[in-house]
Residue, then its C-alpha position, 0 to 999 in steps of 0.5 A: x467557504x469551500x468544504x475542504x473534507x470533499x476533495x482531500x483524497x483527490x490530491x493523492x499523487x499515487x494512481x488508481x487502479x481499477x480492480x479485477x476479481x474479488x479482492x477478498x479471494x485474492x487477499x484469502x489466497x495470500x500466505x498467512x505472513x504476507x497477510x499478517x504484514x498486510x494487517x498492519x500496513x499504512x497503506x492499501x496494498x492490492x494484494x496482487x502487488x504485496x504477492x509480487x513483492x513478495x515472490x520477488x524477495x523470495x518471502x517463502x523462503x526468507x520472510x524477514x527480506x520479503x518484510x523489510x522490502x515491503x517496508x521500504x517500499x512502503x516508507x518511500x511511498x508515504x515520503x512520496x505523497x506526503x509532500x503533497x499532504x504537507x501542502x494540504x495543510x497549508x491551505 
């Protein structure tokens, strides 16, 4: 019987990334709102691509816009790989 817990997160159709710096400098750089929506995030956000977002919706100015964009993107994303976790189960 093959242990199933050694491969699970191998499955994931969302690619990695290799980091450069110091993670926790960047994430201690980001604006108190983008690090409060971060805090409660389902999944791991770089805080390189959370502030490009953020920037992009203009969060500055209307953080309510930059917090449903974020989620959107969020929620597709967990559709998105969870089909293949769906299948997992079937295993």
């Amino acid at each position: 019987m093959t242990d199933r817990r050694k491969n699970r997160n191998l499955r994931s159709r969302i690619k990695r990334r290799q980091r450069t710096g110091s993670p926790m400098q960047a994430y201690d750089a980001l604006p108190a709102e983008l690090r409060l929506w971060l805090a409660s995030a389902c999944l791991p956000w770089s805080p390189a691509s959370a502030l490009r977002i953020w920037h992009k919706v203009g969060g500055a100015h209307s953080p309510d816009d930059a917090y449903s964009r974020l989620n959107a993107i969020e929620q597709s994303m967990l559709q998105r790989d969870g089909r293949v976790w769906d299948m997992a189960r079937r295993v």
